[in-house]
C-alpha positions as a LaTeX table, in Angstrom:
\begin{tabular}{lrrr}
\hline
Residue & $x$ (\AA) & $y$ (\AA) & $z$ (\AA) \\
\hline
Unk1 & 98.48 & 105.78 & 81.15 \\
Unk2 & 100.56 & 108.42 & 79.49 \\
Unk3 & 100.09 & 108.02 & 75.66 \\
Unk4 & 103.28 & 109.98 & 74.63 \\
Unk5 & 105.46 & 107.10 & 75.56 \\
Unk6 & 104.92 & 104.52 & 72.82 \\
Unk7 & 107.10 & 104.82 & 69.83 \\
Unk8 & 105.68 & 106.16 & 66.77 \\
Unk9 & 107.30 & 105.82 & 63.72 \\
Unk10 & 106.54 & 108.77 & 60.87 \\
Unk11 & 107.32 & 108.20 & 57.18 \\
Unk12 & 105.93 & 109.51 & 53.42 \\
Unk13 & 104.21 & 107.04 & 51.90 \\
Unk14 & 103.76 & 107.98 & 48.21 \\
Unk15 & 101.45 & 105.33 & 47.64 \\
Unk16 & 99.22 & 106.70 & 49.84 \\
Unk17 & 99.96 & 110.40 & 49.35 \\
Unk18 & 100.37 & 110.69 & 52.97 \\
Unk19 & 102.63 & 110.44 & 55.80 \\
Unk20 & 101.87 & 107.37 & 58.11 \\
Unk21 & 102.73 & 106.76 & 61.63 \\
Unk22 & 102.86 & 103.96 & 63.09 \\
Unk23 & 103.36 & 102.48 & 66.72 \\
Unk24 & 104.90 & 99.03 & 66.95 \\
Unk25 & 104.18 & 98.51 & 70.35 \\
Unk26 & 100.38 & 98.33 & 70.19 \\
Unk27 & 99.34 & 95.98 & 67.49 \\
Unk28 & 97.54 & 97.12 & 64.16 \\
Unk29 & 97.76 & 100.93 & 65.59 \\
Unk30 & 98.59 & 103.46 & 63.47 \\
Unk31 & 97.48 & 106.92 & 61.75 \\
Unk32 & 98.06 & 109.21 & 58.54 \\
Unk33 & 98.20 & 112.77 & 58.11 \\
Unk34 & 98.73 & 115.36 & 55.14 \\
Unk35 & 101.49 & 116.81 & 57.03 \\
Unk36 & 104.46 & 115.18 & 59.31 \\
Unk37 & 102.43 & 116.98 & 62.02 \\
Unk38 & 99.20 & 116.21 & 61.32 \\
Unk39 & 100.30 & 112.30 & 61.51 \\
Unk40 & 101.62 & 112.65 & 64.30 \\
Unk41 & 98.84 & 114.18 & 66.23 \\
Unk42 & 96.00 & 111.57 & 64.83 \\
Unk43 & 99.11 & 109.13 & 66.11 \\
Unk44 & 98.21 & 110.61 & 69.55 \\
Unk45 & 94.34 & 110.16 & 69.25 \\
Unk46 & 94.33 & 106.74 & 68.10 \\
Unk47 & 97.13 & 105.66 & 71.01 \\
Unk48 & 94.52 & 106.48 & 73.16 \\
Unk49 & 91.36 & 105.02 & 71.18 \\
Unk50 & 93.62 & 101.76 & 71.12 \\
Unk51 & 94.31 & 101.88 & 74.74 \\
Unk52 & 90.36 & 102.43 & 75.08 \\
Unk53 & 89.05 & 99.86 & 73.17 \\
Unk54 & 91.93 & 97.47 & 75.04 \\
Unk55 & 90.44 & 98.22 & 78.40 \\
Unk56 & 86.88 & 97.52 & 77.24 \\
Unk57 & 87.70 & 94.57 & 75.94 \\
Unk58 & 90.00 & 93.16 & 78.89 \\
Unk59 & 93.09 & 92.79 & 76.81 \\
Unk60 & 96.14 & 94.15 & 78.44 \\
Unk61 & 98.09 & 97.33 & 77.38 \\
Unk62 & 101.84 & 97.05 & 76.57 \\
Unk63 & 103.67 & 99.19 & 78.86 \\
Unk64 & 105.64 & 102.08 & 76.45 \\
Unk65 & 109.02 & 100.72 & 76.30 \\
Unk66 & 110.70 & 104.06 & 74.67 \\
Unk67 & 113.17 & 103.55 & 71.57 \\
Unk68 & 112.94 & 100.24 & 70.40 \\
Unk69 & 115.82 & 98.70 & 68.67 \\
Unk70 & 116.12 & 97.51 & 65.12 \\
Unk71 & 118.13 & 94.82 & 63.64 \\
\hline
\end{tabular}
């Protein structure tokens, strides 16, 4: 499964001193960084830990849907 499909979401969080990244798409996944890139790297790594741990367990993977809209 390619990995750099899922949405990730970057942002600063100053209460964390970081920048987070999130991915919507696959529940309670998401990374930090000290840089905008460094987030978004560790966002790679744990896409595919997550995807991982999902097959070992049996649970099915969400398929990336690309952009996902907001209200």
């Amino acid at each position: 499964m390619n990995t750099d499909r899922y949405e990730v979401i970057l942002y600063w969080s100053a209460e964390d001193g970081r920048f987070i990244a999130e991915i919507p798409e696959l529940p309670g996944c998401m990374a930090d960084g000290e840089t905008y890139v460094e987030a978004a790297e560790n966002a790679q790594k744990v896409i595919s830990e997550w995807i991982e741990t999902a097959k070992k367990l049996g649970r099915a993977i969400p398929e990336p849907l690309g952009r996902l809209a907001y209200a």
